[in-house]
DOBA-39843 format. One line per 2 residues: number of its first residue (from 1); their letters; for each residue x negated, y, z of N, C-alpha, C. Coordinates in pm, 1 decimal, padded with zeros to 6 digits. Layout:
N
NUM) a) X,Y,Z,X,Y,Z,X,Y,Z  ...
***
This chain:
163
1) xx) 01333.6,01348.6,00995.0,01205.0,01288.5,00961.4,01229.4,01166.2,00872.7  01158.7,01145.3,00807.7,01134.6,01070.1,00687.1,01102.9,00891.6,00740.5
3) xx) 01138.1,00805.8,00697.1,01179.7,00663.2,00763.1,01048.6,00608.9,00642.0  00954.7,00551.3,00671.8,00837.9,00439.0,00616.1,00899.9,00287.0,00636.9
5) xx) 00985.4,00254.1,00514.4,01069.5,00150.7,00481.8,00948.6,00005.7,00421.5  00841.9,00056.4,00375.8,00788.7,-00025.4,00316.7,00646.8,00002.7,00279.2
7) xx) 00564.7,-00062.2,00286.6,00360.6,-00008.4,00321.2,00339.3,-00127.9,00172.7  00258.2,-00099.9,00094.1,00217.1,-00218.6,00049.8,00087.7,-00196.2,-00052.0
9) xx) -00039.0,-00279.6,-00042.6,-00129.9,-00270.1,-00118.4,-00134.2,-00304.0,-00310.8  -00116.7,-00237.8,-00394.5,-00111.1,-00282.0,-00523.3,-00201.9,-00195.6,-00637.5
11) xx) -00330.7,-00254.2,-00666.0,-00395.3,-00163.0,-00714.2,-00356.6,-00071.3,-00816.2  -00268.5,-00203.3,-00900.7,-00209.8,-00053.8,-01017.2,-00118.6,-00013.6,-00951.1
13) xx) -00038.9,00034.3,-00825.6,00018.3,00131.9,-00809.7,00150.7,00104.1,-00880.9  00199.6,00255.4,-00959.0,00325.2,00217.6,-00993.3,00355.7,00159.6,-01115.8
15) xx) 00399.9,00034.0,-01152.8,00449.5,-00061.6,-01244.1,00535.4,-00128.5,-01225.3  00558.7,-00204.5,-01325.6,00698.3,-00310.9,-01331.9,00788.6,-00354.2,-01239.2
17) xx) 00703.8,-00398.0,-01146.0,00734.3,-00501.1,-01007.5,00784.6,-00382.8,-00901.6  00684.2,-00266.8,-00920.5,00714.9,-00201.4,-00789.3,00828.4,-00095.1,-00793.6
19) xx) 00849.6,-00092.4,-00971.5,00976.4,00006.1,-00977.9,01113.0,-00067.3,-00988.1  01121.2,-00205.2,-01050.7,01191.8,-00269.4,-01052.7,01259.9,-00358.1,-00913.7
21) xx) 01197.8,-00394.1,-00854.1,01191.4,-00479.3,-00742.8,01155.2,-00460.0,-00615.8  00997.8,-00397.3,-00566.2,01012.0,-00368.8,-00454.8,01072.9,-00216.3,-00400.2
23) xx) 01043.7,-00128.7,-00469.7,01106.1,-00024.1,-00472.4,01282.4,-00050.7,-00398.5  01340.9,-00114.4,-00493.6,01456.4,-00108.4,-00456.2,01504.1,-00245.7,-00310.7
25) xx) 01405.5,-00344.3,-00262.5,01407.7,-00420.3,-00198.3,01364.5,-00287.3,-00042.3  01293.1,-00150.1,-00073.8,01267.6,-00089.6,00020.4,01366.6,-00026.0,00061.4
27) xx) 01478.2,-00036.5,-00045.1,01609.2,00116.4,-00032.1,01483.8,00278.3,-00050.2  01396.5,00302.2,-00158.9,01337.6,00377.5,-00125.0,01411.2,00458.6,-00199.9
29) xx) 01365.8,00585.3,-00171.8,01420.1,00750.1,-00249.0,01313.4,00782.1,-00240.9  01163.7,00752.4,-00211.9,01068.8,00828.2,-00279.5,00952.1,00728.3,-00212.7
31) xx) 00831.8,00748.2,-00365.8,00734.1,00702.4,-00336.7,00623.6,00746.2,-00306.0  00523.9,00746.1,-00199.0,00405.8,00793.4,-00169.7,00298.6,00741.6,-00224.0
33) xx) 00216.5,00788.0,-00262.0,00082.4,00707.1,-00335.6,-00020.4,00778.9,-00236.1  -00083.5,00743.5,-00181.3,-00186.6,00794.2,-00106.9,-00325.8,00720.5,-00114.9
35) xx) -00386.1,00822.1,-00187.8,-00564.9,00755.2,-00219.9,-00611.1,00890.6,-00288.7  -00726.6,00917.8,-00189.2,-00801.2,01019.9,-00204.9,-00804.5,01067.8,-00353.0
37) xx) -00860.8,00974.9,-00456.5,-00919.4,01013.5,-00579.8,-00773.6,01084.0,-00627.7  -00680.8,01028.0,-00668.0,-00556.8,01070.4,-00718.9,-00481.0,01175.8,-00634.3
39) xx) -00484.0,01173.3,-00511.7,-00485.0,01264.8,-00444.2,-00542.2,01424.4,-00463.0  -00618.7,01413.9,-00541.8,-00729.1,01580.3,-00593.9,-00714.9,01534.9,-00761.7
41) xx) -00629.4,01444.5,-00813.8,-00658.6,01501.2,-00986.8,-00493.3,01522.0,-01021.6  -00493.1,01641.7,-01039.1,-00336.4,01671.2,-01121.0,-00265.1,01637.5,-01182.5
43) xx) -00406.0,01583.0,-01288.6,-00360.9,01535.9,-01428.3,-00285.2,01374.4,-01399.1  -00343.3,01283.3,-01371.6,-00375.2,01192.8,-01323.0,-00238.6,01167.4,-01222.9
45) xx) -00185.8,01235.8,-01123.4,-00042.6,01265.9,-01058.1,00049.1,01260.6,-01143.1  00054.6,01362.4,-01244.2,00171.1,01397.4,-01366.1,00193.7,01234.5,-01351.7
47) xx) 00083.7,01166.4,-01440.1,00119.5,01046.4,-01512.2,00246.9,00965.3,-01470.7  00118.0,00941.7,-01311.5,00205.1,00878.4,-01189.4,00370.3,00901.3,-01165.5
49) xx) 00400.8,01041.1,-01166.7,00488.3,01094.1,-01147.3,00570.3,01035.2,-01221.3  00573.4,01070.1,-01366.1,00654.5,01063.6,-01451.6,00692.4,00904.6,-01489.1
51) xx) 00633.4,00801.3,-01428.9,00627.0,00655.6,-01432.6,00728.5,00595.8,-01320.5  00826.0,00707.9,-01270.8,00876.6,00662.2,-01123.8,01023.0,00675.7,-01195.4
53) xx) 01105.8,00605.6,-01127.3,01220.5,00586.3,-01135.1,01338.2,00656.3,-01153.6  01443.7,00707.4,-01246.7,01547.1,00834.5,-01198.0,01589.4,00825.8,-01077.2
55) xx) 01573.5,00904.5,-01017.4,01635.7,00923.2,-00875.7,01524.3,00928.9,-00766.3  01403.9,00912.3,-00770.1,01283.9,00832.2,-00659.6,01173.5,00943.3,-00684.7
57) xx) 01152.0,01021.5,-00614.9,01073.8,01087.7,-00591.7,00948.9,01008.5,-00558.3  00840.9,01096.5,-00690.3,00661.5,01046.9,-00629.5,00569.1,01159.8,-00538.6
59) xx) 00535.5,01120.2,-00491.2,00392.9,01239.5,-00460.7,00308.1,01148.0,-00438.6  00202.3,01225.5,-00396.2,00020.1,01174.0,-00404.8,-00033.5,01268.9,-00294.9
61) xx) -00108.6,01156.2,-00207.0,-00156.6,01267.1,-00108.0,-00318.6,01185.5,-00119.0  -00370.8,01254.6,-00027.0,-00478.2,01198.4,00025.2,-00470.6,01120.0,00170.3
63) xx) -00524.0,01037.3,00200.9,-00492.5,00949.0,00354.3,-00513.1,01072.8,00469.0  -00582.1,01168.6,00484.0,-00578.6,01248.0,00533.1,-00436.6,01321.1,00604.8
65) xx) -00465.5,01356.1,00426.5,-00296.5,01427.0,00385.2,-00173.5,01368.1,00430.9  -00168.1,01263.6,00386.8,-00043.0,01176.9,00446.3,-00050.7,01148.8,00581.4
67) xx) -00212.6,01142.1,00669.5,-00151.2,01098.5,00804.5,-00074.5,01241.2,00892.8  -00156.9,01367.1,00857.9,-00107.0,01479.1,00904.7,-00012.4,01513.3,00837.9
69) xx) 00089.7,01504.3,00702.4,00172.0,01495.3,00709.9,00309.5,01420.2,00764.5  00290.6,01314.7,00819.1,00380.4,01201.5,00895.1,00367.8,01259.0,01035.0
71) xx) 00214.2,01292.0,01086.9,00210.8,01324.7,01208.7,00333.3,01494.9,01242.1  00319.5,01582.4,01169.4,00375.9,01679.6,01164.5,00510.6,01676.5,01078.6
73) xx) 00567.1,01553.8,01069.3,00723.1,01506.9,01016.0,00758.2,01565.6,00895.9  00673.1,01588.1,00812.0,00647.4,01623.1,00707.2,00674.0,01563.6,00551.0
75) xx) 00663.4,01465.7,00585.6,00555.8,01327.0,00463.6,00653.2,01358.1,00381.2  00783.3,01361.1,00392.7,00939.9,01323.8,00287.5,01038.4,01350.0,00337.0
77) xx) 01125.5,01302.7,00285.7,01282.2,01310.2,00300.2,01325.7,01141.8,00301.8  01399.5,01128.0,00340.7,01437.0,00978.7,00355.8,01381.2,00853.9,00313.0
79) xx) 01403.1,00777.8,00264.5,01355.1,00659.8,00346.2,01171.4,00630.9,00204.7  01086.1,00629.6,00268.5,00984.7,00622.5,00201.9,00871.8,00465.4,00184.2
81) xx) 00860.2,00493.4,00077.7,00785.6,00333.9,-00012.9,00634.3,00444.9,-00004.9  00500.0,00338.5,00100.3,00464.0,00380.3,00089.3,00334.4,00306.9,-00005.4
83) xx) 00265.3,00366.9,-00091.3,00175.1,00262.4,-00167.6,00067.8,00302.4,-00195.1  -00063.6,00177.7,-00156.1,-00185.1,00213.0,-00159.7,-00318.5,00188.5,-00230.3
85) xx) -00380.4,00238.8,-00313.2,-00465.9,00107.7,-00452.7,-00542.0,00023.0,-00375.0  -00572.5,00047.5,-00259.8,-00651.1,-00040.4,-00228.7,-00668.1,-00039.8,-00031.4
87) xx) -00732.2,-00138.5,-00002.2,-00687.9,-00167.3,00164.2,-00784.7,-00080.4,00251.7  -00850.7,-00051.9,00178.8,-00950.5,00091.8,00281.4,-00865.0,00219.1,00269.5
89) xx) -00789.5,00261.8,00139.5,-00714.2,00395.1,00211.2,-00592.5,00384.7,00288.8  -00527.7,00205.3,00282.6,-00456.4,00184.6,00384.5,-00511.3,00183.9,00514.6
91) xx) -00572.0,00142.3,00574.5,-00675.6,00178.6,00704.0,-00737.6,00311.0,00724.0  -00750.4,00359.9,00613.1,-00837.2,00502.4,00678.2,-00697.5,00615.3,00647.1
93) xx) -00595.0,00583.7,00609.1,-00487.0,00694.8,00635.1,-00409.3,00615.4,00771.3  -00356.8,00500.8,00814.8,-00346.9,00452.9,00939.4,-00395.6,00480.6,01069.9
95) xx) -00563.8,00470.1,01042.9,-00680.5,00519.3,01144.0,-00656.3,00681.4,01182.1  -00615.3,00743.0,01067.5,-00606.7,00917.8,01103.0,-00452.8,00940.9,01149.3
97) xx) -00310.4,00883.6,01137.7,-00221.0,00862.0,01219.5,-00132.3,00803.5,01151.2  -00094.4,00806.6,01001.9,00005.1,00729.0,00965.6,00045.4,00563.8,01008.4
99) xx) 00158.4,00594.7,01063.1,00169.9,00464.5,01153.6,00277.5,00440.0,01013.6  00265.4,00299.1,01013.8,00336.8,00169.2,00964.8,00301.5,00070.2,01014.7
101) xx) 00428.0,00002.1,01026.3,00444.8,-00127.4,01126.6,00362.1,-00285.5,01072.3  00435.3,-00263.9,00915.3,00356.2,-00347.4,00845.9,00298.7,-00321.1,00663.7
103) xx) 00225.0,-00407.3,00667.7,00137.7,-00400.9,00551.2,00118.3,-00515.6,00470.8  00168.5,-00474.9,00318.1,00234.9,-00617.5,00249.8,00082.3,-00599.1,00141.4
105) xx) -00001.4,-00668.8,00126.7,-00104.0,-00691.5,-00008.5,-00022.3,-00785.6,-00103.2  -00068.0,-00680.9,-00226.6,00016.2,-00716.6,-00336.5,-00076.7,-00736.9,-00482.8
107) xx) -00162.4,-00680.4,-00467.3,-00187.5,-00668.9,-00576.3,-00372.8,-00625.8,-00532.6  -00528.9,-00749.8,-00531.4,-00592.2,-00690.5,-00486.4,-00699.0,-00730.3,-00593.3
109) xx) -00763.7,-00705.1,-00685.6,-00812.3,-00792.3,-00801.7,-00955.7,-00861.8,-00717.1  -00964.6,-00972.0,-00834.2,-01071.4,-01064.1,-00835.4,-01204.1,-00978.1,-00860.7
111) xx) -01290.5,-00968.5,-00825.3,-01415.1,-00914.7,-00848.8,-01506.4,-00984.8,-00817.2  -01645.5,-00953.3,-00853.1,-01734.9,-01006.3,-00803.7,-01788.1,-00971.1,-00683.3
113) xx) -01802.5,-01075.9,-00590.2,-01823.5,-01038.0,-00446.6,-01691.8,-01055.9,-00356.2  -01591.6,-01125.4,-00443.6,-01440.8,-01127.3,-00371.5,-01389.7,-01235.3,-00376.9
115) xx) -01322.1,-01344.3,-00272.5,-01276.6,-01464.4,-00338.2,-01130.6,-01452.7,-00309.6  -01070.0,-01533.9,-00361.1,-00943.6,-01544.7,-00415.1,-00877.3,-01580.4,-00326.6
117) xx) -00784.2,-01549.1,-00203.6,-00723.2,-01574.2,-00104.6,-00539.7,-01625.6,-00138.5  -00498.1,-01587.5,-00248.6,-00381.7,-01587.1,-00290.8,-00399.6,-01543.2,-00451.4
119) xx) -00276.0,-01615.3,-00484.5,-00303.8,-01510.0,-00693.7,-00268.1,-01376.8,-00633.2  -00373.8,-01315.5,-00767.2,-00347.6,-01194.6,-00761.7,-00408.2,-01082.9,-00620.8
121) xx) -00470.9,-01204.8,-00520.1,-00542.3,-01112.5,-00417.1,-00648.0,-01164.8,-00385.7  -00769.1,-01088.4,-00364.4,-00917.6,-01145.7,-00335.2,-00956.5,-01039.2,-00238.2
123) xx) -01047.2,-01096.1,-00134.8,-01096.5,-01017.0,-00045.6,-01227.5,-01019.9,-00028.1  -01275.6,-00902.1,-00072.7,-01480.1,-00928.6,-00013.1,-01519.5,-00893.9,00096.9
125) xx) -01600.3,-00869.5,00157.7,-01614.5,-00806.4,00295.4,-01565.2,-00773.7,00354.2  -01540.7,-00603.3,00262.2,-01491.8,-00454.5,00311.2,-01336.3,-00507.8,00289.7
127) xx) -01316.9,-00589.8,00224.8,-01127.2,-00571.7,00226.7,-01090.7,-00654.4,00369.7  -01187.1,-00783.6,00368.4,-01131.0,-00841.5,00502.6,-01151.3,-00773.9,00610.2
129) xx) -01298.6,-00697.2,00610.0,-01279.6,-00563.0,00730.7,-01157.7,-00494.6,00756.1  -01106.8,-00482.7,00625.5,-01050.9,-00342.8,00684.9,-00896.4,-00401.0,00696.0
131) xx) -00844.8,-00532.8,00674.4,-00742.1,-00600.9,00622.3,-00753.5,-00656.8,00849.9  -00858.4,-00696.3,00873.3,-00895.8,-00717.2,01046.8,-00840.4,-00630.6,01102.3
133) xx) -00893.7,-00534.8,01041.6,-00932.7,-00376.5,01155.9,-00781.0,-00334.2,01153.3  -00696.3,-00328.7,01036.2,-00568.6,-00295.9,01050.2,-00442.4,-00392.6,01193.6
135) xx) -00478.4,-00538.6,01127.8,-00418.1,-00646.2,01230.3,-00488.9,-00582.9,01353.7  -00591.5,-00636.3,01380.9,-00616.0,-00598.3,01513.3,-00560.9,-00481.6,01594.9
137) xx) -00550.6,-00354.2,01492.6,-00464.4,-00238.4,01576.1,-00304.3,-00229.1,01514.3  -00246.6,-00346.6,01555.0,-00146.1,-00363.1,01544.4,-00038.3,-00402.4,01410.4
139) xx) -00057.9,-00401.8,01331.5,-00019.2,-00396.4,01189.7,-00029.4,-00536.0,01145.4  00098.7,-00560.5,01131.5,00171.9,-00711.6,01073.3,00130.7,-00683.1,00929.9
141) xx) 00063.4,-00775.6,00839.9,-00037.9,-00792.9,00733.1,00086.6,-00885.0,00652.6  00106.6,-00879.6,00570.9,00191.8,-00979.1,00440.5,00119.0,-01015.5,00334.5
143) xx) 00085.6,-01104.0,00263.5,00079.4,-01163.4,00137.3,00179.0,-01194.6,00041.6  00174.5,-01118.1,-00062.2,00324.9,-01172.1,-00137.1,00270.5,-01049.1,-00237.7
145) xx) 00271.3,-01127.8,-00340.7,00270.1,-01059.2,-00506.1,00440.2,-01068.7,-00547.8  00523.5,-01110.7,-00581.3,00623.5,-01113.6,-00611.3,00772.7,-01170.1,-00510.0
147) xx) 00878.6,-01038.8,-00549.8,00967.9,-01107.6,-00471.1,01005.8,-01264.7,-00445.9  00998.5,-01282.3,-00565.4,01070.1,-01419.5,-00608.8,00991.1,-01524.2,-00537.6
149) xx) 00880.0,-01510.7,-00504.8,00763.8,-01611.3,-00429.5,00725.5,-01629.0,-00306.3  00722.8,-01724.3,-00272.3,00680.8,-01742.8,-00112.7,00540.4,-01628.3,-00101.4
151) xx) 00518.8,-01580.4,00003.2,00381.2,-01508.8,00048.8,00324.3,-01640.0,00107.8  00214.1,-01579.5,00148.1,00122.7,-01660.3,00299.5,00091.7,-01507.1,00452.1
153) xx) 00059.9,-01568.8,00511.0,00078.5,-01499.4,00665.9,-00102.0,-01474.1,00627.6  -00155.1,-01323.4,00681.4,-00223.2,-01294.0,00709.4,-00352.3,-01424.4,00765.2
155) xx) -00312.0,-01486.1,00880.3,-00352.8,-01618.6,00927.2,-00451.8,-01712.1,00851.9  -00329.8,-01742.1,00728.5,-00393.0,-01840.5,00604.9,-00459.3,-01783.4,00517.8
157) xx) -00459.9,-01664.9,00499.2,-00551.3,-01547.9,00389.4,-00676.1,-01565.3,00443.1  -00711.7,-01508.0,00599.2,-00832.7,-01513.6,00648.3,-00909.6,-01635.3,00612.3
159) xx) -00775.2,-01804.0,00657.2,-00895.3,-01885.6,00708.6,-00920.8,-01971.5,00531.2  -00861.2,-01898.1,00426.5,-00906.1,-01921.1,00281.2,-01013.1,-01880.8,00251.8
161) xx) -01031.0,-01743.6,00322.6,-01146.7,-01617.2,00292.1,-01272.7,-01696.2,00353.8  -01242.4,-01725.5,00485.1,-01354.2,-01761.3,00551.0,-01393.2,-01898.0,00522.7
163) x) -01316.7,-01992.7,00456.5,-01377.3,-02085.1,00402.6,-01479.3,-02126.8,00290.8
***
């Protein structure tokens, strides 16, 4: 069975940071992308695919997909980077069984309706919902856009948000 070395929220997915740096900070041999939409477009996978590293296997599931695949020891082959565009298909593939221990936000953009908890991460409602709902059922939460940089603890994200 396949080892979940590393969980982390980054909306663009696979780029610079995550092929260069966290990727290899995971020891990964393959990356999971799991989010419904990309999950059902082919085309759209290729891209993904072909943007991954020599040696590092991609796939694309749906949160579905990926929790019944993990549940049925399925998901991969050794040690797996798993990555999500955004913090609701981390919670709603979690909620259906994919267990990971922890969950690093990396990458969550500024929008309207979202304030700025860290560079590079903003939370509106639905992200701090579902960013709760994860902590609360167990799941150690990280802040950290770049290796090279201190994060902040879940803790100080909230009481930024809620200020």
């Amino acid at each position: 069975m396949a080892k979940i070395t590393w969980a982390r929220v980054d909306y663009r997915l696979i780029h610079g940071q995550v092929i260069t740096k966290w990727s290899k900070i995971a020891s990964a041999n393959e990356i999971i992308i799991v989010d419904d939409v990309l999950g059902q477009d082919e085309f759209m996978a290729s891209i993904y695919k072909m943007a991954a590293p020599s040696g590092v296997n991609v796939d694309i599931k749906t949160a579905a997909d990926a929790a019944a695949a993990y549940q049925a020891g399925t998901l991969g082959t050794g040690n797996i980077f798993l990555l999500f565009k955004d913090v609701h298909a981390a919670r709603a593939s979690h909620e259906a069984g994919l267990a990971f221990e922890t969950l690093q936000l990396g990458g969550i953009p500024a929008e309207a309706g979202r304030k700025v908890v860290f560079p590079a991460v903003a939370f509106g409602p639905s992200e701090a919902e579902d960013v709760r709902a994860l902590h609360d059922a167990g799941v150690n939460i990280e802040i950290q856009v770049v290796p090279e940089e201190a994060g902040i603890s879940y803790e100080e994200a909230m009481r930024k948000y809620e200020s």
